[in-house]
MMTF fields as JSON, N, C-alpha, C and O atoms, coordinates in Angstrom:
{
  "mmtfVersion": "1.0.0",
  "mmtfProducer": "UNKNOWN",
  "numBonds": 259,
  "numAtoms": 260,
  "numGroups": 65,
  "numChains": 1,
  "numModels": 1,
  "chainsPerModel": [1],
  "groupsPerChain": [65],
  "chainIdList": ["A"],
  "bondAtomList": [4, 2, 8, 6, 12, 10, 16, 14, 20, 18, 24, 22, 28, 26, 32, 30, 36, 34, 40, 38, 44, 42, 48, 46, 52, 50, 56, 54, 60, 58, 64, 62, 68, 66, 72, 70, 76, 74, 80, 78, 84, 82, 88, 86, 92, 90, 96, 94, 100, 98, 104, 102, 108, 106, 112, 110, 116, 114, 120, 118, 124, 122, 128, 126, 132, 130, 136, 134, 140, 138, 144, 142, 148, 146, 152, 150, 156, 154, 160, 158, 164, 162, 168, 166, 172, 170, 176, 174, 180, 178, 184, 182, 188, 186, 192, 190, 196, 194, 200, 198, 204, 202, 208, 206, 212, 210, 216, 214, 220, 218, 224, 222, 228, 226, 232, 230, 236, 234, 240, 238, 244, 242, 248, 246, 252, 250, 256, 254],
  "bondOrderList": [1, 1, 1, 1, 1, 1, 1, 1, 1, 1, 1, 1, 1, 1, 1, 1, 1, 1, 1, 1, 1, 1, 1, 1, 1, 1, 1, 1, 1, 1, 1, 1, 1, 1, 1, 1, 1, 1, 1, 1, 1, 1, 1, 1, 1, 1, 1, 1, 1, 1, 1, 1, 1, 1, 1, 1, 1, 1, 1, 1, 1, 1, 1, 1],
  "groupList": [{"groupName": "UNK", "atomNameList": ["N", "CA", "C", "O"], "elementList": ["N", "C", "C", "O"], "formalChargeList": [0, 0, 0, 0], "bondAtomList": [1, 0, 2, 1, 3, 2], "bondOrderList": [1, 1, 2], "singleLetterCode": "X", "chemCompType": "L-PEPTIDE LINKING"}],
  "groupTypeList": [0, 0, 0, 0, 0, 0, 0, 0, 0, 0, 0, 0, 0, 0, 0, 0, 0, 0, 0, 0, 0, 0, 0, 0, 0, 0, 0, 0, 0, 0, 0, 0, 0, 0, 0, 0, 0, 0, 0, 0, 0, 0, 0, 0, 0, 0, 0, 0, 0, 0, 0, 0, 0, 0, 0, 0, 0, 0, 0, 0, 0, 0, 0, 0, 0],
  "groupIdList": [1, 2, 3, 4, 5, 6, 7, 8, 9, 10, 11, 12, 13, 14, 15, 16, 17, 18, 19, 20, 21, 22, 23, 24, 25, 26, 27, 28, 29, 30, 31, 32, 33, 34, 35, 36, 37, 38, 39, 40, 41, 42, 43, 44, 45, 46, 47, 48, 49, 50, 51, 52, 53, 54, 55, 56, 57, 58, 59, 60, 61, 62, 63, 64, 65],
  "secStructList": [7, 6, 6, 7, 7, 2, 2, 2, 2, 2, 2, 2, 6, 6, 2, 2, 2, 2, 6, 6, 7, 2, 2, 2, 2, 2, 2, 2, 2, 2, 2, 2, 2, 2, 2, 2, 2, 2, 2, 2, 2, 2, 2, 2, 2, 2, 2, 2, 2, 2, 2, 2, 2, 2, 2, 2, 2, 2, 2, 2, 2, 2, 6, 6, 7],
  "xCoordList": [-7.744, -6.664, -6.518, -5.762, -7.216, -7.47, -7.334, -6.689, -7.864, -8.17, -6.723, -6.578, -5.923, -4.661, -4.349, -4.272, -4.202, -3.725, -2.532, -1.925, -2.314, -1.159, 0.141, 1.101, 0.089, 1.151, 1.364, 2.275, 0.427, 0.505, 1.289, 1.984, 0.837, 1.288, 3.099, 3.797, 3.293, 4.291, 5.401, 6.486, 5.145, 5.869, 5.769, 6.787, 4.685, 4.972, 5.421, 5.536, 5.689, 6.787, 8.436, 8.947, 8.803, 9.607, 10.422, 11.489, 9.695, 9.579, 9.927, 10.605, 9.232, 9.002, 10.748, 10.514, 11.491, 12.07, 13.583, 14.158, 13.909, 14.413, 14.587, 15.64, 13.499, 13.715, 14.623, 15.589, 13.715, 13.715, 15.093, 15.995, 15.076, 16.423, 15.717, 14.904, 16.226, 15.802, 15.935, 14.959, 16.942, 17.2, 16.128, 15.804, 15.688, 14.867, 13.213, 12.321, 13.062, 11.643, 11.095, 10.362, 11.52, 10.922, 11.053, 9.954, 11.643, 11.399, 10.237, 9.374, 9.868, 9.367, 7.84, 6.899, 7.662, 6.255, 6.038, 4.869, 7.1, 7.108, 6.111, 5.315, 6.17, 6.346, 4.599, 3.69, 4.42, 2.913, 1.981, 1.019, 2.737, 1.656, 1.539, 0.542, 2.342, 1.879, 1.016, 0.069, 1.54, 0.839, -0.817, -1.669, -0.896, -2.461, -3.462, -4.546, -2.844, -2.924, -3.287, -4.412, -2.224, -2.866, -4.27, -5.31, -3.828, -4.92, -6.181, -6.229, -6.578, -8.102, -7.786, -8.799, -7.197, -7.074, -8.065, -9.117, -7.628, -7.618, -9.264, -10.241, -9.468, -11.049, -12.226, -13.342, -11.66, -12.635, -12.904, -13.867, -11.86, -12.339, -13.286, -14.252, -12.565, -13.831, -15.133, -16.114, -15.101, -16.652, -17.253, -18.46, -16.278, -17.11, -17.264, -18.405, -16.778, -16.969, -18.196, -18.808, -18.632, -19.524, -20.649, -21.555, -20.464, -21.435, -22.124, -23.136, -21.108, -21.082, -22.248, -23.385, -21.232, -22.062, -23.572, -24.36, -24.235, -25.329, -26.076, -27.299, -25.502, -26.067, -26.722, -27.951, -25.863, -25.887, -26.995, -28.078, -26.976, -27.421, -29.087, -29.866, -29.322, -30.784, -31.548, -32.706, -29.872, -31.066, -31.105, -32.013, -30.451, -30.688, -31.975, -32.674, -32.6, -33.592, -34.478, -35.368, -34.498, -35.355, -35.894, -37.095, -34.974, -35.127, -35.288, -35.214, -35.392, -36.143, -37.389, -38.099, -37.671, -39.273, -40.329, -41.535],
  "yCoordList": [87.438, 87.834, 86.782, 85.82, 86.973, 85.771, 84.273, 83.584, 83.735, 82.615, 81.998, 80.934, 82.8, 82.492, 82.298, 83.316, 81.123, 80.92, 81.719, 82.459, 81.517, 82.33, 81.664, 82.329, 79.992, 79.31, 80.115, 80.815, 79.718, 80.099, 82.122, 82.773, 82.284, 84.09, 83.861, 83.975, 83.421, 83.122, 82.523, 82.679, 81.722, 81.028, 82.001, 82.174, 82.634, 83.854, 85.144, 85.762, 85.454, 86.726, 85.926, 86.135, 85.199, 84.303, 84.411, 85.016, 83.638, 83.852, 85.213, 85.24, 86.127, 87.264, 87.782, 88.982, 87.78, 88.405, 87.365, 88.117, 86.417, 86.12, 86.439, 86.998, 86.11, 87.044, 88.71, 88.972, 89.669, 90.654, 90.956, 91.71, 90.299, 90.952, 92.026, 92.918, 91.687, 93.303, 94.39, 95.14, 94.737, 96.255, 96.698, 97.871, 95.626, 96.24, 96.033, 96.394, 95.446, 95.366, 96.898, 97.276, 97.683, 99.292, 99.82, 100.342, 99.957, 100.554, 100.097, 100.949, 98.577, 97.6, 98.137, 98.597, 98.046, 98.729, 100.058, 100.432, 101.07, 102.511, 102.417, 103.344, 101.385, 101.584, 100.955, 101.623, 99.701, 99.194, 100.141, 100.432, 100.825, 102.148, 103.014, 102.907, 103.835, 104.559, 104.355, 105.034, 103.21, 102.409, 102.41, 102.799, 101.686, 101.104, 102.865, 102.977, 103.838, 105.38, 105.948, 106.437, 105.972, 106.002, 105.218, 105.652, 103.989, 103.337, 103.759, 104.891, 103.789, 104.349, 105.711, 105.795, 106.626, 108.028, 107.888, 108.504, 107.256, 107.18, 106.222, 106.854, 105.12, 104.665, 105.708, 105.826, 106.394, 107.676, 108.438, 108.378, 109.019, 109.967, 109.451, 110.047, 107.684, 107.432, 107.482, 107.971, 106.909, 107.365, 108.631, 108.822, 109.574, 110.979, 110.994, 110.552, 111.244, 111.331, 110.404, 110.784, 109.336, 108.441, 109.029, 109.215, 109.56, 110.385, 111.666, 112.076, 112.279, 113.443, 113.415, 113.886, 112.345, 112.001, 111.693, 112.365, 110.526, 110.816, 111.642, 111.558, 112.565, 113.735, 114.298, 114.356, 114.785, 115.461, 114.567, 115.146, 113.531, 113.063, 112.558, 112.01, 112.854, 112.754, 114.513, 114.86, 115.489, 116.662, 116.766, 117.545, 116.274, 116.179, 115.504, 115.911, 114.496, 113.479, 114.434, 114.759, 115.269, 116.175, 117.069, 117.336, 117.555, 118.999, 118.091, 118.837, 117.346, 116.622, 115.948, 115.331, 116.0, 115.161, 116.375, 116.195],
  "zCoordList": [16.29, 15.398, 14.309, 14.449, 13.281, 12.351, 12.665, 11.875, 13.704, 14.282, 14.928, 15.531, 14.669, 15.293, 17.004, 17.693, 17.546, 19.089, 19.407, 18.632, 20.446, 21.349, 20.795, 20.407, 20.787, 20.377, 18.331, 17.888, 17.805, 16.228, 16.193, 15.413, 17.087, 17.219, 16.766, 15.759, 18.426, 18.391, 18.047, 18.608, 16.991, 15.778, 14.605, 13.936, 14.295, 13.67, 13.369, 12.311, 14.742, 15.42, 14.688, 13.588, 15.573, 15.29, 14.159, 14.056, 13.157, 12.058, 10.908, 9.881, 11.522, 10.856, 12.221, 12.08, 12.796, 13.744, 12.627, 11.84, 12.617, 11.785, 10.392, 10.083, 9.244, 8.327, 8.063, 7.347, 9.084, 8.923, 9.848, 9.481, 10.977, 11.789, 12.934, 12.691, 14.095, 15.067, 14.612, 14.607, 14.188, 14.207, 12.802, 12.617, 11.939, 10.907, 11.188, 10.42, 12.321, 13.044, 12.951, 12.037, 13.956, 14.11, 12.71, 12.523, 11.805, 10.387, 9.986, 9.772, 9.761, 8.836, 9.913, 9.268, 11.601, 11.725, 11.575, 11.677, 11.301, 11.232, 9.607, 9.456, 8.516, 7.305, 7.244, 6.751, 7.79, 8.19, 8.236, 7.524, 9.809, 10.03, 8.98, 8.266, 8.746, 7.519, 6.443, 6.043, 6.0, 5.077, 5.137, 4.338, 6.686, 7.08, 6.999, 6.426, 7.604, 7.842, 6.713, 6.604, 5.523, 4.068, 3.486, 2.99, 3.765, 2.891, 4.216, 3.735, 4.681, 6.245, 5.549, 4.855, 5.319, 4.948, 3.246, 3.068, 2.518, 1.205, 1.345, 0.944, 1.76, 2.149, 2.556, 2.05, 3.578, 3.869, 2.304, 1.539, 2.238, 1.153, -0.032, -0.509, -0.539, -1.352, -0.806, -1.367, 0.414, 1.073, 1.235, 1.376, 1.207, 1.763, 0.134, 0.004, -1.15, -2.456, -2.838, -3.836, -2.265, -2.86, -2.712, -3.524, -0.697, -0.607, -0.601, -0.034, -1.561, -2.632, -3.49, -3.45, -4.667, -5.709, -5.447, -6.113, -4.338, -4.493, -3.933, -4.051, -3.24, -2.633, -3.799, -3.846, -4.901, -6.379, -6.987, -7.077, -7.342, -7.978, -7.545, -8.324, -6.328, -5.49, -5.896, -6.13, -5.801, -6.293, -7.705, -7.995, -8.859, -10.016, -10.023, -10.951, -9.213, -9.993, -9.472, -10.258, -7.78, -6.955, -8.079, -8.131, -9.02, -10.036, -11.544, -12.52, -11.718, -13.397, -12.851, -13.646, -11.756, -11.342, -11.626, -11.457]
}
């Protein structure tokens, strides 16, 4: 988990549990997830589109050879 120990975790919960407050913890990961869900949702599609385009573009060169 980015080279982070058990002790470093836990100064960072902490941390982040202060700032934010309990009761705004479950919103603040309700909002992560979505987030992370969109952006993996939105990555795919450029990939399935990338591999569109050169699908197209292998039979364009297939049909000018």
């Amino acid at each position: 988990m980015f080279g982070l120990g058990m002790g470093e975790a836990l100064i960072l919960l902490a941390v982040v549990v202060l700032l934010f407050g309990g009761k705004k913890l479950p919103e603040l990961g309700s909002s992560m997830g979505k987030a992370l869900t969109n952006f993996k949702k939105g990555m795919k599609e450029d990939d399935s589109d990338a591999v569109a385009k050169k699908s197209v573009e292998d039979q364009n060169d297939k049909g000018n050879a």
